[in-house]
N, C-alpha and C positions, 0 to 999 in steps of 0.2 A: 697390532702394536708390537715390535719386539720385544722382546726379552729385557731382563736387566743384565748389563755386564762390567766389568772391571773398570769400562769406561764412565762407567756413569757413577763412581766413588766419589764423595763429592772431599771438600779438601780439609787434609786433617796438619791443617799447619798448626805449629805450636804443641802440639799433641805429640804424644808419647806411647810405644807399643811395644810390646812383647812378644816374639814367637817363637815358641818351643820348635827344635827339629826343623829351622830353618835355612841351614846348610844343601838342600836340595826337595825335590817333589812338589806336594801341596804347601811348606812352610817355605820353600824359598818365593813361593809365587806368590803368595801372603803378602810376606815382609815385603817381595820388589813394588807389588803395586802399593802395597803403603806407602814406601817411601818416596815412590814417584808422587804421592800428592802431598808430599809434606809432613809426615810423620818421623818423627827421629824413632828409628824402628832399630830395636834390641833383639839381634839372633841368637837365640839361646842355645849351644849347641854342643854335644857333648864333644866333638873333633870341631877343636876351633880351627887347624890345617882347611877343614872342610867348609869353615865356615864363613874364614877372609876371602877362600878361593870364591863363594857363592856375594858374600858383599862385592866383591872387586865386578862381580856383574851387574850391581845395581847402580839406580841412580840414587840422587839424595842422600841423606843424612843417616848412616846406616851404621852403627858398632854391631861388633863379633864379643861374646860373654859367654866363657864356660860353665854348663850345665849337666850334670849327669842325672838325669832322671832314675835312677835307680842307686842310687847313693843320696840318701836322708842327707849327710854330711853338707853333700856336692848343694842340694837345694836349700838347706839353709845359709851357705854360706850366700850364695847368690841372691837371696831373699834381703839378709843382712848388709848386704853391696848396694842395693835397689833405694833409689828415691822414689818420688811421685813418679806413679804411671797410669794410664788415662785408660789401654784397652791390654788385656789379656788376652790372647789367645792358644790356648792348652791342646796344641798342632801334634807334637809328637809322638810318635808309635813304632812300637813293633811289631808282627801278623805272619802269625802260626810257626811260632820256632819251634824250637826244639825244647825243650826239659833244660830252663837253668835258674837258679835262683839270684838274686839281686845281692848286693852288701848288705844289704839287713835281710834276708832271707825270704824274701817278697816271692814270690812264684814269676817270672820274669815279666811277662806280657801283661798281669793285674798289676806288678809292681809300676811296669812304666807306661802304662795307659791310665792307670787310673790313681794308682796312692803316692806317688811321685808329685802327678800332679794335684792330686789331693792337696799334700801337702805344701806344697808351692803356691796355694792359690789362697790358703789359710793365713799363708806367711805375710801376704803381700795383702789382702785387701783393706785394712789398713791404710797402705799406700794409693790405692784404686780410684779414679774416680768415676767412672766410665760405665765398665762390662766387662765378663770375661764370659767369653767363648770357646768352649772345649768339641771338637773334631770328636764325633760318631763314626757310624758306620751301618751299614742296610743290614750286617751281618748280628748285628744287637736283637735281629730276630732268632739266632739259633742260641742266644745267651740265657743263662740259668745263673742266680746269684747263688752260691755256694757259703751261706754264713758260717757254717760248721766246718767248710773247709776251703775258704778263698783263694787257699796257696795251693792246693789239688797235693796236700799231704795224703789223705788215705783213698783219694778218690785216682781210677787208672789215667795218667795224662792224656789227654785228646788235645792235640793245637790251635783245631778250630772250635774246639766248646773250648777252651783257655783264651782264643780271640775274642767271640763272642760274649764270654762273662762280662772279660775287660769295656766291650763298646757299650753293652747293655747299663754295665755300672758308669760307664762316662754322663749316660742320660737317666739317670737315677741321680748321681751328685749333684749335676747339675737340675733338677726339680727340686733337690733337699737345698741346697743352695738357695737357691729363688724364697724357696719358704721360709728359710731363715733371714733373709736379708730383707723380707715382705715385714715379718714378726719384727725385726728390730728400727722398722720405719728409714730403713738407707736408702739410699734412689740409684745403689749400684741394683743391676742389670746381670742375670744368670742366661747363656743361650746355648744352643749347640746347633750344631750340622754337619752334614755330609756329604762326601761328594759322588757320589753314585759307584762308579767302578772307574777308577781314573788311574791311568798307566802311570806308575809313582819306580820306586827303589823297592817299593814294600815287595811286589809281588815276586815270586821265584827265588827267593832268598830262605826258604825255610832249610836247606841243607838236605831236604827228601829227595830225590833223581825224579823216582816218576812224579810224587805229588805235586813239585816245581814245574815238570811238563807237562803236567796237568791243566794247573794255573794259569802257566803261560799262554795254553792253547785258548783256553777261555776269554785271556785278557786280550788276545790279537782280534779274539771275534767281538765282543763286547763292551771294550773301554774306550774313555773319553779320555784326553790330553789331562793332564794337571793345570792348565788354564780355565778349564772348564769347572775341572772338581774343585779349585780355589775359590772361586766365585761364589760358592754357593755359605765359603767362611767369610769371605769379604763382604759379602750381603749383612750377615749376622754381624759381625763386626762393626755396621757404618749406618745400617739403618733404622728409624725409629719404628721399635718391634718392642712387644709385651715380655717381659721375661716368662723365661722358659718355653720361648718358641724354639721350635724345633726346623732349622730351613735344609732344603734338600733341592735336586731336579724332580717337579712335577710329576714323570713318570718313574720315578726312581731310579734310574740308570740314566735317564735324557730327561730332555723339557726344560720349561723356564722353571725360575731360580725363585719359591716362593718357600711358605711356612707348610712342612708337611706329616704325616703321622708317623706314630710312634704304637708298638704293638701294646698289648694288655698289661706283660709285665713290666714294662717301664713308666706304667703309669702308676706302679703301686705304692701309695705313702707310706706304707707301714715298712716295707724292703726298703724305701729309700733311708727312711729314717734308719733303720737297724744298719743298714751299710754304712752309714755316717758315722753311727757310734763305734761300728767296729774299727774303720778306718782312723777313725782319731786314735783308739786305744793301738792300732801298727802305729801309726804314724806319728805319735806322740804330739802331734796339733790338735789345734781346736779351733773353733767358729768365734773370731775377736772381736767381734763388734755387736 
């Protein structure tokens, strides 16, 4: 029996969708095939130049909507702009920069992997009817939650344990999510996935010489197209799945496109919880419902 693929979305007319960082990669393959079945699909993107250019390649019902993930300011104003929306999808990232901190002093890569969207997803579910679906990473295995020091204040910067914090906290929120929205009897839907190693914008972009040729070298041997690694959000996005699945490629890099694991520290209730609380107190949101 094949695989499941982008073909088989079934149709989301009437329906309404959000995706962060859908100006190119995995968020513009997102948004196109939503909107090719019918979704009035909302690119949320911090370079809207970037973002008309990537609508103007879709079909369907598609607006361009300034977001800065890393400006509190930028996400509530877009929060406060938002009517009803039916699916979230919490796409956008950045992986292994360099040492900078956000407008509210966020550590960059937790700021816009994880309390950006934090807080954007706080904002909005309220408006929600659906699911939101927040983009991991295989790399959530080398991730360590740092509560005493989230922003890698006193601890030495590493970009890949600064990556990995951020994907590992993507699937922590998303479980504390799930069990908040379980507790207060809503029938919105928490999920996440990823996309194995999928040739995106992300990779060779950290500003390192060798560690970029590094990467590079890895990613010509080992990555899938961004149609591939999309699919595995578009699953989580459309199909009926228990919240807090977790979906991925079967073999983790390749394979069909089902619900797949998650290591030890991302199953810990007691880290999710305490990330929650920390993150409300940066983020100055809260869980509205």
């Amino acid at each position: 029996m094949p695989g499941w693929t982008a073909a088989d979305l079934p149709s989301f007319a009437g329906r309404t969708a959000i995706v962060t960082g859908a100006n190119g990669g995995l968020g513009e393959v997102t948004a196109r095939e939503l909107a090719r079945v019918g979704a009035h699909v909302v690119l949320a993107v911090r370079d809207t130049g970037k973002g008309e250019a990537a609508a103007a390649r879709m079909p369907g019902d598609v607006e361009v909507r300034r977001l800065d993930l890393q400006d509190l300011t930028s996400v509530r104003r877009f929060a406060d702009d938002t009517e009803q929306v039916d699916v979230l999808v919490n796409n956008a990232g950045i992986m292994a920069t360099k040492y900078a901190v956000t407008a509210d002093g966020f550590e960059g890569q937790i700021g816009t992997n994880h309390l950006g969207h934090f807080a954007l997803t706080n904002l909005l579910l309220p408006k929600l009817t659906d699911r939101v679906v927040t983009v991991s990473s295989l790399l959530h295995h080398i991730g360590f939650i740092s509560l005493k020091d989230l922003n890698w204040q006193s601890r030495r910067y590493s970009a890949w344990l600064a990556y990995g914090q951020s994907k590992l906290a993507n699937l922590l929120f998303t479980s504390e999510l799930q069990a908040r929205l379980h507790a207060a009897g809503s029938p919105l839907r928490a999920l996440a996935a990823h996309p194995g190693w999928s040739h995106t914008n992300l990779q060779g972009n950290s500003g390192r010489k060798f560690g970029d040729a590094a990467v590079l070298a890895v990613d010509r041997l080992v990555s899938t197209d961004a149609d591939f690694g999309a699919r595995q959000t578009l699953y989580a996005a459309s199909q009926e799945l228990p919240g807090d699945t977790f979906i991925g490629p079967r073999f983790g890099l390749y394979g069909r496109t089902q619900p797949t694991w998650r290591n030890w520290p991302a199953k810990r209730a007691a880290t999710a919880a305490a990330l929650w609380e920390l993150s409300e107190q940066l983020t100055g949101t809260k869980f509205p419902l």
